[in-house]
N, CA, C and O atoms as a Maestro MAE file, in Angstrom:
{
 s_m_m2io_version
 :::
 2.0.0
}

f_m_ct {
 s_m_title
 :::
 protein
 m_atom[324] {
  # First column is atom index #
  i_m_mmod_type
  r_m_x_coord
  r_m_y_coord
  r_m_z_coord
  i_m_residue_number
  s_m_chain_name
  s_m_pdb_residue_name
  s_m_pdb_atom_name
  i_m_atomic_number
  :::
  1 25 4.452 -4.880 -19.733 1 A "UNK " " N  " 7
  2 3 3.307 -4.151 -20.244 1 A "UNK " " CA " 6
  3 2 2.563 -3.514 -19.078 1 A "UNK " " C  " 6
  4 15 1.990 -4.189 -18.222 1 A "UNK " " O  " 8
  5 25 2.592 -2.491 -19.082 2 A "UNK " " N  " 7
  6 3 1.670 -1.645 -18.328 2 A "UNK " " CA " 6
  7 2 0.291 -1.105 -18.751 2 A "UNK " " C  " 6
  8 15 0.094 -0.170 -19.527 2 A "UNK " " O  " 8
  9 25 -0.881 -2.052 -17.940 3 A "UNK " " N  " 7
  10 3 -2.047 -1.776 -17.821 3 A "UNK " " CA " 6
  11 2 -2.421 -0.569 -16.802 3 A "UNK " " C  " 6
  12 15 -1.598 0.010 -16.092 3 A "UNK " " O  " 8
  13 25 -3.695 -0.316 -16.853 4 A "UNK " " N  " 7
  14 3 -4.165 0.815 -15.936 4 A "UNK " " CA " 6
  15 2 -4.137 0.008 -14.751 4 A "UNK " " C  " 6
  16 15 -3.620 0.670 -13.851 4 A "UNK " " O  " 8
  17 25 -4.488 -1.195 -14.339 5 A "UNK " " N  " 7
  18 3 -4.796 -1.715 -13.440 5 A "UNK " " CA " 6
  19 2 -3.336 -2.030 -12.704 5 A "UNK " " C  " 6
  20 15 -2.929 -1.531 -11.654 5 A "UNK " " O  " 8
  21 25 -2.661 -3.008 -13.562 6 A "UNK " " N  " 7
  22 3 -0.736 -2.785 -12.539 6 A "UNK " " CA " 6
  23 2 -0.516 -1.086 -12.020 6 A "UNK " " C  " 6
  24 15 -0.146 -0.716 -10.906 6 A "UNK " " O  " 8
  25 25 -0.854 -0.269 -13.151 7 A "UNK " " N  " 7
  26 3 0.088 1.295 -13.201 7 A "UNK " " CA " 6
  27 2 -1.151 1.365 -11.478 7 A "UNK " " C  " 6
  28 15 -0.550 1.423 -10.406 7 A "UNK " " O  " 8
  29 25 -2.461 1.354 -11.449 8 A "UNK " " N  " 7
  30 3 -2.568 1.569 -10.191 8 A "UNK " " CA " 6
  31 2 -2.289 0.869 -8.778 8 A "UNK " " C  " 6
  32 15 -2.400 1.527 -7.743 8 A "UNK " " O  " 8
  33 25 -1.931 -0.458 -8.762 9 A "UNK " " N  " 7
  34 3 -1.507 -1.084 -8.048 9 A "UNK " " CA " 6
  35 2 -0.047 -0.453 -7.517 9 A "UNK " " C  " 6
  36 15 0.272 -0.264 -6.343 9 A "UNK " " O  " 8
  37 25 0.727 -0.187 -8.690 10 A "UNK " " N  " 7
  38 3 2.383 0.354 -8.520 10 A "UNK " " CA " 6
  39 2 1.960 1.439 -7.237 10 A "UNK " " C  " 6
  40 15 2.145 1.289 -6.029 10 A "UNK " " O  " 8
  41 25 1.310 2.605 -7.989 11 A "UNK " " N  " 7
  42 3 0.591 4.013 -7.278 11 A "UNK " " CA " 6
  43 2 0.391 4.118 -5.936 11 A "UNK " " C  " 6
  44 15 0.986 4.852 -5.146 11 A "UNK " " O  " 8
  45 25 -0.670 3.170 -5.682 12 A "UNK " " N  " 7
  46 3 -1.047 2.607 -4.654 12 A "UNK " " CA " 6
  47 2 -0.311 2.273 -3.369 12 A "UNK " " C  " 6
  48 15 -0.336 2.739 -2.230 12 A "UNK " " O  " 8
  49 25 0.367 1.274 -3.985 13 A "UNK " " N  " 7
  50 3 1.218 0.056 -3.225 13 A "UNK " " CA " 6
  51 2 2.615 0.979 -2.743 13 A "UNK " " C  " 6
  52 15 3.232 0.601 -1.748 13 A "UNK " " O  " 8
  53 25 3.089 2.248 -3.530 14 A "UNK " " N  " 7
  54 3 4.033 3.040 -3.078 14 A "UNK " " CA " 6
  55 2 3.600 4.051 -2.153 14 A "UNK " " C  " 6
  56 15 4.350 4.338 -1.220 14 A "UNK " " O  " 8
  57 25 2.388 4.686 -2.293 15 A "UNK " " N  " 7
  58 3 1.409 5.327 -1.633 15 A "UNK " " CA " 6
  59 2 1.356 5.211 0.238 15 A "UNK " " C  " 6
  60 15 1.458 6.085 1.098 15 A "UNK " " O  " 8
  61 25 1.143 3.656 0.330 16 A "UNK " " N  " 7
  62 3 0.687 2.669 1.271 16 A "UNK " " CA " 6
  63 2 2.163 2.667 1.865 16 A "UNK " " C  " 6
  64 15 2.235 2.922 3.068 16 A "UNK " " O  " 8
  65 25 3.570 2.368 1.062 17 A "UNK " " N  " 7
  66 3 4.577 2.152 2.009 17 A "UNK " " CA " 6
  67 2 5.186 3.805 2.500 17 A "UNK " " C  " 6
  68 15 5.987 3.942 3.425 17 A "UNK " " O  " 8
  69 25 4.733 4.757 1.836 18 A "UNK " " N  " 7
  70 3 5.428 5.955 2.288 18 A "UNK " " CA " 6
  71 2 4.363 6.267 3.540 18 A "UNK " " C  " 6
  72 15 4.945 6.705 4.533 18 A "UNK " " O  " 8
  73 25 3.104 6.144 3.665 19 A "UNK " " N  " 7
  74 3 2.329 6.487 4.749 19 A "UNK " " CA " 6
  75 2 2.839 5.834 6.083 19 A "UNK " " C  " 6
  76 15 3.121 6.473 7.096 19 A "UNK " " O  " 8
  77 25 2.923 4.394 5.934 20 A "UNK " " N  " 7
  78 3 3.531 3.436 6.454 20 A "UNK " " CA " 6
  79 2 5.319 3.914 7.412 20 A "UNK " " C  " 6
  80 15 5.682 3.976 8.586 20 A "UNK " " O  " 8
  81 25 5.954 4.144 6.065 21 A "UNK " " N  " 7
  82 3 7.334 4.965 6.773 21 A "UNK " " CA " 6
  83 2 7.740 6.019 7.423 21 A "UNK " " C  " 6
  84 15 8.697 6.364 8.117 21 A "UNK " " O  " 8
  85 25 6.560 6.526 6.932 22 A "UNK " " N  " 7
  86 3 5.976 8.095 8.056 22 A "UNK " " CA " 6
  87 2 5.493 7.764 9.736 22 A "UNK " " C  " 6
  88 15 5.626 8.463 10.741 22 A "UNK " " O  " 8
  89 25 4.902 6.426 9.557 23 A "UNK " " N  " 7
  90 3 4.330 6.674 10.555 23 A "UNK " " CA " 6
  91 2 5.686 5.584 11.678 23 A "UNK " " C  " 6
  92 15 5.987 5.767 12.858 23 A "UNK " " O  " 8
  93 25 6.119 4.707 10.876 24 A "UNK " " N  " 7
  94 3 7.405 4.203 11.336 24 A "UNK " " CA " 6
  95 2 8.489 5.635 12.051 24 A "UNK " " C  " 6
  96 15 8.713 5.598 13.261 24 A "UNK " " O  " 8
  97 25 8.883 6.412 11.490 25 A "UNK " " N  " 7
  98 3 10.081 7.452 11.834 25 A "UNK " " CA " 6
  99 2 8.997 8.183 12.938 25 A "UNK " " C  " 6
  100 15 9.578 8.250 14.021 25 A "UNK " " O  " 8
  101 25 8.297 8.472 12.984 26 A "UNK " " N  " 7
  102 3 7.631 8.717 13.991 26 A "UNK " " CA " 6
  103 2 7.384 8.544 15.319 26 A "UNK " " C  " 6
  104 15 7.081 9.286 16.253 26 A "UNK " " O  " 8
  105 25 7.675 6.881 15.111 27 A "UNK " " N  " 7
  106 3 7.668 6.179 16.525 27 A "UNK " " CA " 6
  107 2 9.129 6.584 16.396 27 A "UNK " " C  " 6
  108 15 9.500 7.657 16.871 27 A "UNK " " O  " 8
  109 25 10.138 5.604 15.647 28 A "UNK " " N  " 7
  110 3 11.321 6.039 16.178 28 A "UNK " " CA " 6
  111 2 11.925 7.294 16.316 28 A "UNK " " C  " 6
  112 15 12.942 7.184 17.001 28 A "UNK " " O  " 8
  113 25 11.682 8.628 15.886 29 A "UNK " " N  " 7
  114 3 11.887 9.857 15.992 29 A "UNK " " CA " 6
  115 2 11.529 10.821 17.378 29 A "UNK " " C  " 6
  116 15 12.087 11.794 17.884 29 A "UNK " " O  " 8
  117 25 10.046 9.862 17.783 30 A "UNK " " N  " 7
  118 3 9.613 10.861 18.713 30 A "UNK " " CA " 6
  119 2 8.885 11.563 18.311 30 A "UNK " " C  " 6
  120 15 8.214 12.017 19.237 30 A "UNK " " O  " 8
  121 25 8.443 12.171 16.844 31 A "UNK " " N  " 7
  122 3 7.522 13.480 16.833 31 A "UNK " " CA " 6
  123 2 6.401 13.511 17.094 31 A "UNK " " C  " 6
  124 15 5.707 12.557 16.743 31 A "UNK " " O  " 8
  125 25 5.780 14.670 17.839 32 A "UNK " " N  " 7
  126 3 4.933 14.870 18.200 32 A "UNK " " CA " 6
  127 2 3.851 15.438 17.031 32 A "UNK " " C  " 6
  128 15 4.221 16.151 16.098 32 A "UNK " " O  " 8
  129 25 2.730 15.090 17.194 33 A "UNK " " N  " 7
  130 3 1.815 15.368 16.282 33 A "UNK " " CA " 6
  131 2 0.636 15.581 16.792 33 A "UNK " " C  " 6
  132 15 -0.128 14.664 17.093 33 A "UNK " " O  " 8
  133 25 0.320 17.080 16.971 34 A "UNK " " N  " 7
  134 3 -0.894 17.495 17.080 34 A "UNK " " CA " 6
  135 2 -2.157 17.901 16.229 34 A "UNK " " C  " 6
  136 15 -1.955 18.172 15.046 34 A "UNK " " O  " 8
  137 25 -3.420 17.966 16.715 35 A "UNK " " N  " 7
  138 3 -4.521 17.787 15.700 35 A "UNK " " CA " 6
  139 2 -5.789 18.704 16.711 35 A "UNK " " C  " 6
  140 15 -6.632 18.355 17.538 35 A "UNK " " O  " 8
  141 25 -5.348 20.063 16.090 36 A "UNK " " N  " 7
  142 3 -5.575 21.003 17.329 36 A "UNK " " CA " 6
  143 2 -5.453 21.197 17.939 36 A "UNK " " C  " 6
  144 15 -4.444 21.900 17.981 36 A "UNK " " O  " 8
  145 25 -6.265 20.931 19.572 37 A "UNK " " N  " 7
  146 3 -5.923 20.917 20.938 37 A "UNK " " CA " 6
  147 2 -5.094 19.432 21.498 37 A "UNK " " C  " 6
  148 15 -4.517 19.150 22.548 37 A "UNK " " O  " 8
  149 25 -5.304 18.848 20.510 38 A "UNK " " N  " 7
  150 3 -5.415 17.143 21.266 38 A "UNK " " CA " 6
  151 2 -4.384 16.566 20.545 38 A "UNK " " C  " 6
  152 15 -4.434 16.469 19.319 38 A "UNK " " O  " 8
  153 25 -3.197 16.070 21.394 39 A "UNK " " N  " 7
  154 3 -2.102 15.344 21.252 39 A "UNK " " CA " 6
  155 2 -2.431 13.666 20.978 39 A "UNK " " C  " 6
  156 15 -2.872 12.877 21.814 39 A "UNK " " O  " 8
  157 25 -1.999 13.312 19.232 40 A "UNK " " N  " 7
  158 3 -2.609 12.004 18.957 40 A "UNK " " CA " 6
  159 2 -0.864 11.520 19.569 40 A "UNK " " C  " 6
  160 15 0.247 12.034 19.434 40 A "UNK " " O  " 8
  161 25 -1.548 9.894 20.491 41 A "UNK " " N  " 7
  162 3 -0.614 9.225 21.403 41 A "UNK " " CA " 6
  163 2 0.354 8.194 19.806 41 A "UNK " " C  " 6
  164 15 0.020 7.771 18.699 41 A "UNK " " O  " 8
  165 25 1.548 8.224 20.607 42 A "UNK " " N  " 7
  166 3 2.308 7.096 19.432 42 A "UNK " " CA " 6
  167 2 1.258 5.806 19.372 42 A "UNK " " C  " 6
  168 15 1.208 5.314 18.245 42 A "UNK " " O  " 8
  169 25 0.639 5.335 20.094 43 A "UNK " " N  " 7
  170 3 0.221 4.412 19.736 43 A "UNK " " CA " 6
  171 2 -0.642 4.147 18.800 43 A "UNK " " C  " 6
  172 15 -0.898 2.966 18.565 43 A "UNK " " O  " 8
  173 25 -1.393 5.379 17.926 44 A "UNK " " N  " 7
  174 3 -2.180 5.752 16.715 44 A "UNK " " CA " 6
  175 2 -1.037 5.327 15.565 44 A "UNK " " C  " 6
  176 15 -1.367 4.679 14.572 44 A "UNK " " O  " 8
  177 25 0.167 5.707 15.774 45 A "UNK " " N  " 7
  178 3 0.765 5.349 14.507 45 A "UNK " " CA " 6
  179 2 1.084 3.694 14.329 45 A "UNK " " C  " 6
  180 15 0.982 3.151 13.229 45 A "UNK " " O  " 8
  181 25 1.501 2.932 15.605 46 A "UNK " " N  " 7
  182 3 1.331 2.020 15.293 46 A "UNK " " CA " 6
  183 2 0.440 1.049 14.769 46 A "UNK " " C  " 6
  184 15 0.826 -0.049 14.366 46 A "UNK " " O  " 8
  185 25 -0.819 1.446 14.763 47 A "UNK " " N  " 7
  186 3 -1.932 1.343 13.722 47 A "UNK " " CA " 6
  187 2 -1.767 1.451 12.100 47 A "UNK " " C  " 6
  188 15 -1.921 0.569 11.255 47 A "UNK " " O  " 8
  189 25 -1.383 2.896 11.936 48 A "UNK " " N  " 7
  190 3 -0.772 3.386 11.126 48 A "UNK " " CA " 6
  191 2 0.129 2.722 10.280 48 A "UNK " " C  " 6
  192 15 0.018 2.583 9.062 48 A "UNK " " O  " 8
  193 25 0.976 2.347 10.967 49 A "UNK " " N  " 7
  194 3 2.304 1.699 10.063 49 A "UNK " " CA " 6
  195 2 1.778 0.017 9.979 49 A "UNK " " C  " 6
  196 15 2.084 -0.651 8.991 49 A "UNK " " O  " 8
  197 25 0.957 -0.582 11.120 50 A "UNK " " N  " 7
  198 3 0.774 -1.503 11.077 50 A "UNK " " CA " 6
  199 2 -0.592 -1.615 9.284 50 A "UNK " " C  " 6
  200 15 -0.566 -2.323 8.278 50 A "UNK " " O  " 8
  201 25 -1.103 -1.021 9.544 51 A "UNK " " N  " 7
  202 3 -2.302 -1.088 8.330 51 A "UNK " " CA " 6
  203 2 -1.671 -0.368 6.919 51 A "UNK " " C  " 6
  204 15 -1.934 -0.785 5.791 51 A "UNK " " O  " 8
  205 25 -0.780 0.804 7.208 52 A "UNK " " N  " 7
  206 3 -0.348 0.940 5.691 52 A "UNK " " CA " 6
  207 2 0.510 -0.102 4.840 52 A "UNK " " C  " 6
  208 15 0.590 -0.375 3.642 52 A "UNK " " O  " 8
  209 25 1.098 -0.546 5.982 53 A "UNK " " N  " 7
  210 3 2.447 -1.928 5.841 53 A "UNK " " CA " 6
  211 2 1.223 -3.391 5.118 53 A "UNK " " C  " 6
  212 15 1.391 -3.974 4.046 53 A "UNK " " O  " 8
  213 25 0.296 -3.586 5.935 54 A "UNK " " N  " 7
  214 3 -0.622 -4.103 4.956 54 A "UNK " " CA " 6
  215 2 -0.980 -3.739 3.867 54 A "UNK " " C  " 6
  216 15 -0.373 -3.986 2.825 54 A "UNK " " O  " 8
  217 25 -1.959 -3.136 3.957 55 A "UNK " " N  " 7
  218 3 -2.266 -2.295 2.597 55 A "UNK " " CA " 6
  219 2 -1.171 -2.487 1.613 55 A "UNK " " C  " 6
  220 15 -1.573 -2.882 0.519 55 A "UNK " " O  " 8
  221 25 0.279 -2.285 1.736 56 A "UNK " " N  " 7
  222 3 0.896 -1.951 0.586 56 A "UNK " " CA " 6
  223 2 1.564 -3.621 0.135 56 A "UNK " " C  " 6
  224 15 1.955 -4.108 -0.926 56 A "UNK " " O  " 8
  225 25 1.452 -4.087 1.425 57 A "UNK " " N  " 7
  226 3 1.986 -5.620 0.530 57 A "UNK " " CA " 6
  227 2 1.018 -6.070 -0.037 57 A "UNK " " C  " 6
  228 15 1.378 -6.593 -1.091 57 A "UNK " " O  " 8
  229 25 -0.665 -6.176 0.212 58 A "UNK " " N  " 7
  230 3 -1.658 -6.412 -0.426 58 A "UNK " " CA " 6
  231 2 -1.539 -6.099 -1.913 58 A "UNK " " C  " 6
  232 15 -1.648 -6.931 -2.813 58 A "UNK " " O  " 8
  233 25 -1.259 -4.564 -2.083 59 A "UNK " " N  " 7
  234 3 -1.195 -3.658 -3.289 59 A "UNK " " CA " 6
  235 2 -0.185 -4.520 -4.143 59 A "UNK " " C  " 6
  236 15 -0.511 -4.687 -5.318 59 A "UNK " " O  " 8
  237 25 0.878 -5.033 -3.758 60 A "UNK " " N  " 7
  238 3 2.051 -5.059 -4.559 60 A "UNK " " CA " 6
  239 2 1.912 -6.717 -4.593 60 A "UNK " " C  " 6
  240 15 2.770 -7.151 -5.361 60 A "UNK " " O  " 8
  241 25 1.343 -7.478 -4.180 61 A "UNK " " N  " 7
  242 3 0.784 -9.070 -4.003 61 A "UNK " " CA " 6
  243 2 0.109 -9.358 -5.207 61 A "UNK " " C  " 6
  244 15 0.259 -10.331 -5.945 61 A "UNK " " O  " 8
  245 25 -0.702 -8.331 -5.324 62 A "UNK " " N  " 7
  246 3 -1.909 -8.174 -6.259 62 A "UNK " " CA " 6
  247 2 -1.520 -7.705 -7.614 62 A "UNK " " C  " 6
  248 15 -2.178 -7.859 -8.643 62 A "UNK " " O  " 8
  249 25 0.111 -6.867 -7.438 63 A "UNK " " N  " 7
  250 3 0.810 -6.483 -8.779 63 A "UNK " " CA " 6
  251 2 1.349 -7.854 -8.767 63 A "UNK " " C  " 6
  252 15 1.470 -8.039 -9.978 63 A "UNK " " O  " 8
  253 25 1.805 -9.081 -8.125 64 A "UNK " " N  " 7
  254 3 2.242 -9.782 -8.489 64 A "UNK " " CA " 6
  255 2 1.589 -10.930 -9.699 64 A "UNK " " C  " 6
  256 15 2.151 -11.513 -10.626 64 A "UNK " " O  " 8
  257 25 0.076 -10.948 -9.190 65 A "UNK " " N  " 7
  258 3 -0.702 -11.798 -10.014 65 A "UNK " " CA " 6
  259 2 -0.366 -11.257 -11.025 65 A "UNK " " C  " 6
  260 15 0.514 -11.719 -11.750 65 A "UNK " " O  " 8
  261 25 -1.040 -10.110 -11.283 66 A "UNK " " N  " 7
  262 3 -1.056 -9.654 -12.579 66 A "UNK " " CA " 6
  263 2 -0.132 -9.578 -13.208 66 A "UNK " " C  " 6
  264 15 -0.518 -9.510 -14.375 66 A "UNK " " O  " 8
  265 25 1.165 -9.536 -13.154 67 A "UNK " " N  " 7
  266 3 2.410 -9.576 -14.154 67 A "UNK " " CA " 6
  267 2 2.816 -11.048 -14.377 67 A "UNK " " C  " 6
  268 15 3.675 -11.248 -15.235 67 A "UNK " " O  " 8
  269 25 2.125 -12.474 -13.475 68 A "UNK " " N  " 7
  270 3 3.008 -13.274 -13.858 68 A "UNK " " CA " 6
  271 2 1.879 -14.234 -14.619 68 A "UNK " " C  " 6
  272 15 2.139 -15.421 -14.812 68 A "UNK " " O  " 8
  273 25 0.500 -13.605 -15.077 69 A "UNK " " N  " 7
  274 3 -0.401 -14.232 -16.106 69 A "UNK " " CA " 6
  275 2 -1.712 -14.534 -14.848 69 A "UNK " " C  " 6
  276 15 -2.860 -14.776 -15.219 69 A "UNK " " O  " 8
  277 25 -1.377 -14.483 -13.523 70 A "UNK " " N  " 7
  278 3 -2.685 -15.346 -12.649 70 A "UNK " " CA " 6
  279 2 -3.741 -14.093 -12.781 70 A "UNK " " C  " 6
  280 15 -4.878 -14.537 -12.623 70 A "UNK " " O  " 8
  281 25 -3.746 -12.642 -13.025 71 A "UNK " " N  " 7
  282 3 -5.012 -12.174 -12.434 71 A "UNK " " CA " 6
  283 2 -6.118 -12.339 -13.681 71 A "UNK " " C  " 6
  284 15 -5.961 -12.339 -14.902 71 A "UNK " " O  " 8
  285 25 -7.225 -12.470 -12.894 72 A "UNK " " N  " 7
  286 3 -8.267 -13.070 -13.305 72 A "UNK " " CA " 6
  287 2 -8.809 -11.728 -14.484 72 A "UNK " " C  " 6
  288 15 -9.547 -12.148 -15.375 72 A "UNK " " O  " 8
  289 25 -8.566 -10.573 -14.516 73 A "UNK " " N  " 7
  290 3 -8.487 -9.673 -15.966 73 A "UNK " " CA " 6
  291 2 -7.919 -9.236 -16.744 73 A "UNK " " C  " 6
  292 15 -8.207 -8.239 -17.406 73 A "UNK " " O  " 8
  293 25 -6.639 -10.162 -16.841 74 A "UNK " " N  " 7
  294 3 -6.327 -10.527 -18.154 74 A "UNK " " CA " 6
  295 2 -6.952 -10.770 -18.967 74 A "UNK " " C  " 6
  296 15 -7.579 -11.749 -18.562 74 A "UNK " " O  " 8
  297 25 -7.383 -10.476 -20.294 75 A "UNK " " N  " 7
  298 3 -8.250 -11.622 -21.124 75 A "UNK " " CA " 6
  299 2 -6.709 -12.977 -21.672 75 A "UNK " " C  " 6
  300 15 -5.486 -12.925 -21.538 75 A "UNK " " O  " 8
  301 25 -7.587 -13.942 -22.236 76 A "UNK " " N  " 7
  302 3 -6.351 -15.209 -22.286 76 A "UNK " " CA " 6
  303 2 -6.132 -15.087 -23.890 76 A "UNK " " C  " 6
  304 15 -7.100 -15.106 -24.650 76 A "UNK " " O  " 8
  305 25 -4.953 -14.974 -24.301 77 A "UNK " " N  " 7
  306 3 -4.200 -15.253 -25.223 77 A "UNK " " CA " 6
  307 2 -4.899 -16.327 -26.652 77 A "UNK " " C  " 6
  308 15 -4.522 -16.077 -27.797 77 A "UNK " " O  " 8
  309 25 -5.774 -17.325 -26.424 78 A "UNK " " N  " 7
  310 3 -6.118 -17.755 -27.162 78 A "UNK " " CA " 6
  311 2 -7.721 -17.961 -26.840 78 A "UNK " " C  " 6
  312 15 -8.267 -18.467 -25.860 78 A "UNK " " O  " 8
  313 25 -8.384 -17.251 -28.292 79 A "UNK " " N  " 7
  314 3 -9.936 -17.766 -27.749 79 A "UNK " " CA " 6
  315 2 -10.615 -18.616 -27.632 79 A "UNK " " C  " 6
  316 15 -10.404 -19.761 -28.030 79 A "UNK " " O  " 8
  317 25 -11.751 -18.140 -26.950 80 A "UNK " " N  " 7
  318 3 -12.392 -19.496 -26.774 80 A "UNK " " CA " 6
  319 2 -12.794 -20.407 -27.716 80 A "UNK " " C  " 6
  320 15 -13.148 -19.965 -28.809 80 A "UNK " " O  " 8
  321 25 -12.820 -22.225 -27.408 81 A "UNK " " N  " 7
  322 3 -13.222 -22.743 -28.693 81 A "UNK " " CA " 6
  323 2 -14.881 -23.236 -28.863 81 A "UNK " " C  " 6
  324 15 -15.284 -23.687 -29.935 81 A "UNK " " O  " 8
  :::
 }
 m_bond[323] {
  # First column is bond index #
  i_m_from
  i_m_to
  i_m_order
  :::
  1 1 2 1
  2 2 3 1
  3 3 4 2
  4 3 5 1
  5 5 6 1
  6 6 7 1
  7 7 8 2
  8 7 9 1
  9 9 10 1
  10 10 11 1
  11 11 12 2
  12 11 13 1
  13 13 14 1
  14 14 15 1
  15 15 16 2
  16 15 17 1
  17 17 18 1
  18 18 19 1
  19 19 20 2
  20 19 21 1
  21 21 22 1
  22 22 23 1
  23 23 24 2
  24 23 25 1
  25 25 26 1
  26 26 27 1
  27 27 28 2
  28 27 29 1
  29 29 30 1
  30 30 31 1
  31 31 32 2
  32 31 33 1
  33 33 34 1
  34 34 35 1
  35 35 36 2
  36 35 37 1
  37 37 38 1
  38 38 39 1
  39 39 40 2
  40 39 41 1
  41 41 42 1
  42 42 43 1
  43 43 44 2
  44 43 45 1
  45 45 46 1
  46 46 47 1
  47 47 48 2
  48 47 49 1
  49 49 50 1
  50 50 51 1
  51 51 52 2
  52 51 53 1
  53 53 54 1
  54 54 55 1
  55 55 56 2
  56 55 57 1
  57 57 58 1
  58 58 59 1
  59 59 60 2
  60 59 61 1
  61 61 62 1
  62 62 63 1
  63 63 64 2
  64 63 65 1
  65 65 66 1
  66 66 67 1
  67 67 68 2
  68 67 69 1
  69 69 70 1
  70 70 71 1
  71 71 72 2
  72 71 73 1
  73 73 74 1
  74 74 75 1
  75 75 76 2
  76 75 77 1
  77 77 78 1
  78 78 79 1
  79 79 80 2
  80 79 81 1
  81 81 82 1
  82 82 83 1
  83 83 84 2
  84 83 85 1
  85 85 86 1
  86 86 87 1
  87 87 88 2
  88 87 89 1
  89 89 90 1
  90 90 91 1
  91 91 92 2
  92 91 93 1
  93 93 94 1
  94 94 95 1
  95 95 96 2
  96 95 97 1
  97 97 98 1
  98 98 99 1
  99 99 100 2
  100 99 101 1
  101 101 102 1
  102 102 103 1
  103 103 104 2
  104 103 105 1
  105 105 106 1
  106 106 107 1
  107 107 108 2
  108 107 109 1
  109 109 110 1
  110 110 111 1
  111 111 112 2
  112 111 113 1
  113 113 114 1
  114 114 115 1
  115 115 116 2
  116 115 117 1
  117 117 118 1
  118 118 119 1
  119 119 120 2
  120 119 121 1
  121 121 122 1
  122 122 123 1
  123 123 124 2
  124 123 125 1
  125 125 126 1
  126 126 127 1
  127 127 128 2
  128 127 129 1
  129 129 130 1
  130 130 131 1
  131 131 132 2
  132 131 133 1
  133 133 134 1
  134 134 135 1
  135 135 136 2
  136 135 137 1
  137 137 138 1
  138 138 139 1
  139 139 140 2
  140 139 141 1
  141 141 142 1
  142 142 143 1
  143 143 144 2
  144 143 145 1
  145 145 146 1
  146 146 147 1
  147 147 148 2
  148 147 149 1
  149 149 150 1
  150 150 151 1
  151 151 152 2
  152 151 153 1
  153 153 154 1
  154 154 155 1
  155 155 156 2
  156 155 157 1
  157 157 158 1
  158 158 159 1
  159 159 160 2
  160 159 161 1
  161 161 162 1
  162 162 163 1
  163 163 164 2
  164 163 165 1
  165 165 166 1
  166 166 167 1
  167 167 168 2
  168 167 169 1
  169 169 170 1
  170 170 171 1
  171 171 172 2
  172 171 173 1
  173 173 174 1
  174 174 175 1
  175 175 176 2
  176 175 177 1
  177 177 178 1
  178 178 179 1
  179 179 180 2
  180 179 181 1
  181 181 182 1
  182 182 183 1
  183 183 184 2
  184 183 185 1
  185 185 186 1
  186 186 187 1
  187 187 188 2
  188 187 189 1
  189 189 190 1
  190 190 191 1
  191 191 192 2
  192 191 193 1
  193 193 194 1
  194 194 195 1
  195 195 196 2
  196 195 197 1
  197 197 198 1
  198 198 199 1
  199 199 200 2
  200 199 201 1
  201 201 202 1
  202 202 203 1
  203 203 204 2
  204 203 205 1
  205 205 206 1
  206 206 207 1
  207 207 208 2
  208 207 209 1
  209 209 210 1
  210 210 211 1
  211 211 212 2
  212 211 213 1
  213 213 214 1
  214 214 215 1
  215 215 216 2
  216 215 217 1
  217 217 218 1
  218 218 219 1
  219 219 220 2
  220 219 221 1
  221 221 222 1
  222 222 223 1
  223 223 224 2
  224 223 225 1
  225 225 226 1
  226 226 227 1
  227 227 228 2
  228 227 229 1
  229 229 230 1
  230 230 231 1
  231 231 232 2
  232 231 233 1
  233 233 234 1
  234 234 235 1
  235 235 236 2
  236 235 237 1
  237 237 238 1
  238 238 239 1
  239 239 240 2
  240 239 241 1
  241 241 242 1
  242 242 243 1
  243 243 244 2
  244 243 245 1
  245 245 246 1
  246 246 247 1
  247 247 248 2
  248 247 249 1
  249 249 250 1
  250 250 251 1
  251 251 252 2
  252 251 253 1
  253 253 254 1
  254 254 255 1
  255 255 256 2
  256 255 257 1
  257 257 258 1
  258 258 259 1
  259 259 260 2
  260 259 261 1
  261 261 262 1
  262 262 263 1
  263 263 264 2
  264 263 265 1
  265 265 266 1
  266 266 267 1
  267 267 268 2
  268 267 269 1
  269 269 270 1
  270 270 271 1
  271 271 272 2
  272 271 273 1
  273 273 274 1
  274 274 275 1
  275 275 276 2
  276 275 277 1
  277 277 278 1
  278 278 279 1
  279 279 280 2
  280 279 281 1
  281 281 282 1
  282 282 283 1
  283 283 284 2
  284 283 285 1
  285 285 286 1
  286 286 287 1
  287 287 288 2
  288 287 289 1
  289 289 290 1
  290 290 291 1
  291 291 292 2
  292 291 293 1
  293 293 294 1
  294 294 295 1
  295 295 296 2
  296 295 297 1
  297 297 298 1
  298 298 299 1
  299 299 300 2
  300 299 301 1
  301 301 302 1
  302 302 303 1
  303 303 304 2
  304 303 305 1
  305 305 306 1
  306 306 307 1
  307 307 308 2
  308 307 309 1
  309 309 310 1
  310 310 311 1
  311 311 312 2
  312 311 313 1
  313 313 314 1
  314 314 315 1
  315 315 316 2
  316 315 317 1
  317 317 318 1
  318 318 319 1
  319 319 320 2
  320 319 321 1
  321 321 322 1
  322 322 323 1
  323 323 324 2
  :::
 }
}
């Protein structure tokens, strides 16, 4: 069942690993990436890949609750008595 809340986690969490793999081929590629005059150093991406690579296991951690009954907005199956 797809809620708004998984469907944005999915979004997200794919979002987070493509930024992430960008900034991965980057280091290993070599490309250079300028931002006007000023040459950003590889070591910006390792930031980069290091925090999107978070971000997206967070994202997809958080799809985990929710599909296996733990996240806390679910409502519960039987009401209250």
């Amino acid at each position: 069942m797809c809620t708004c809340k998984s469907c944005y986690l999915v979004i997200s969490g794919l979002i987070f690993a493509l930024v992430a793999a960008g900034h991965v081929a980057r280091l290993v590629y070599h490309w250079p990436v300028n931002v006007g005059e000023w040459k950003v150093p590889p070591g910006a991406s390792w930031g980069g890949a290091i925090g999107g690579g978070f971000l997206c296991v967070w994202a997809l951690s958080l799809l985990c609750g929710c599909c296996c009954g733990t996240c806390k907005d679910k409502k519960s199956a039987t009401p209250p008595a």
